[in-house]
C-alpha positions as CSV (number, residue, x, y, z in Angstrom):
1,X,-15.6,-2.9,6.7
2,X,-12.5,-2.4,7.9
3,X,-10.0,0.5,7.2
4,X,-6.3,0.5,7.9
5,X,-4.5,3.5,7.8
6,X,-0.6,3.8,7.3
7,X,2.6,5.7,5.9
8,X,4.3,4.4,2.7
9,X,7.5,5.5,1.2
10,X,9.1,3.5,-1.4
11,X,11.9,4.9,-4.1
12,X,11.2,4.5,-7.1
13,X,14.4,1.7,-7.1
14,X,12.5,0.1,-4.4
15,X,9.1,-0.1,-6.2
16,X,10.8,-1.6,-9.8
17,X,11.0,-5.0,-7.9
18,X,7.1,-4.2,-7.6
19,X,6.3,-3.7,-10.8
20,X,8.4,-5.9,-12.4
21,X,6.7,-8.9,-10.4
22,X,9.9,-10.0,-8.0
23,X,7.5,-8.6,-5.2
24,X,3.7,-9.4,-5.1
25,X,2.8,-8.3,-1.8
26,X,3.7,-4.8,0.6
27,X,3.9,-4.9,4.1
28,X,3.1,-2.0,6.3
29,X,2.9,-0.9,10.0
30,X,-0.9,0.2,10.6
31,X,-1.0,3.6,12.8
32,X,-2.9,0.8,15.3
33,X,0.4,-1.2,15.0
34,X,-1.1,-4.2,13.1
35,X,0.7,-5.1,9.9
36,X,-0.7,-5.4,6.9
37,X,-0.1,-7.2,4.0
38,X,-2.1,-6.2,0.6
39,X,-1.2,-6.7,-3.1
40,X,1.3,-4.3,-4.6
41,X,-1.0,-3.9,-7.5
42,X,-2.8,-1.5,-5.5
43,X,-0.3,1.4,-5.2
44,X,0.5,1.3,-9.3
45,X,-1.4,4.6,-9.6
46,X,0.0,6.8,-6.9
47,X,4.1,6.1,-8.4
48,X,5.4,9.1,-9.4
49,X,9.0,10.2,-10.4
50,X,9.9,10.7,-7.0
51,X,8.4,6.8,-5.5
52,X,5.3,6.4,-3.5
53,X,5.3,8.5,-0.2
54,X,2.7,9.8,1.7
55,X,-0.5,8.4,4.4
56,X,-2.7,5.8,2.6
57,X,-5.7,4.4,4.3
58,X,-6.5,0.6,3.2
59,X,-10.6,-0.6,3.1
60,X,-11.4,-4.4,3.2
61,X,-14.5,-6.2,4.0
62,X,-15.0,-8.8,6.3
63,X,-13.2,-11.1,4.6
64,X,-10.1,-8.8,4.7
65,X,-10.6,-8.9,1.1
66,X,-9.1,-5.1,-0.5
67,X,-12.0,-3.2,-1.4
68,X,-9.5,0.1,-2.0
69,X,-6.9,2.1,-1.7
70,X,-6.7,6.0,-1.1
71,X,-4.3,8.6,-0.5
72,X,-5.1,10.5,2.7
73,X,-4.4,14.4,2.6
């Protein structure tokens, strides 16, 4: 497995082009440096009022398939 760990702040402005489907995909910078790329699907359920913002760390298997997505404290 392997685990990608990252920052991610979007406004809620930002993430509406998510959500409504303009956007499929989020790009991020890794805390390694690698980018990422990962269906935007995945951060539906941390959007709050304020956006998404906080550290997220990424799990795929060795396919790079997404196996999940978790907030970090």
């Amino acid at each position: 497995m392997n685990r990608y760990e990252f920052e991610l702040h979007l406004s809620p402005e930002r993430y509406l082009d998510y959500y409504r489907g303009k956007v499929r995909s989020i790009v991020v910078r890794c805390t390694t440096g690698q980018n990422v790329q990962f269906p935007a699907s995945l951060v539906q359920r941390f959007v709050s009022p304020e956006g998404i913002h906080g550290s997220f760390a990424l799990t795929c298997d060795a396919n790079n398939k997404c196996v999940g997505l978790e907030r970090l404290p």
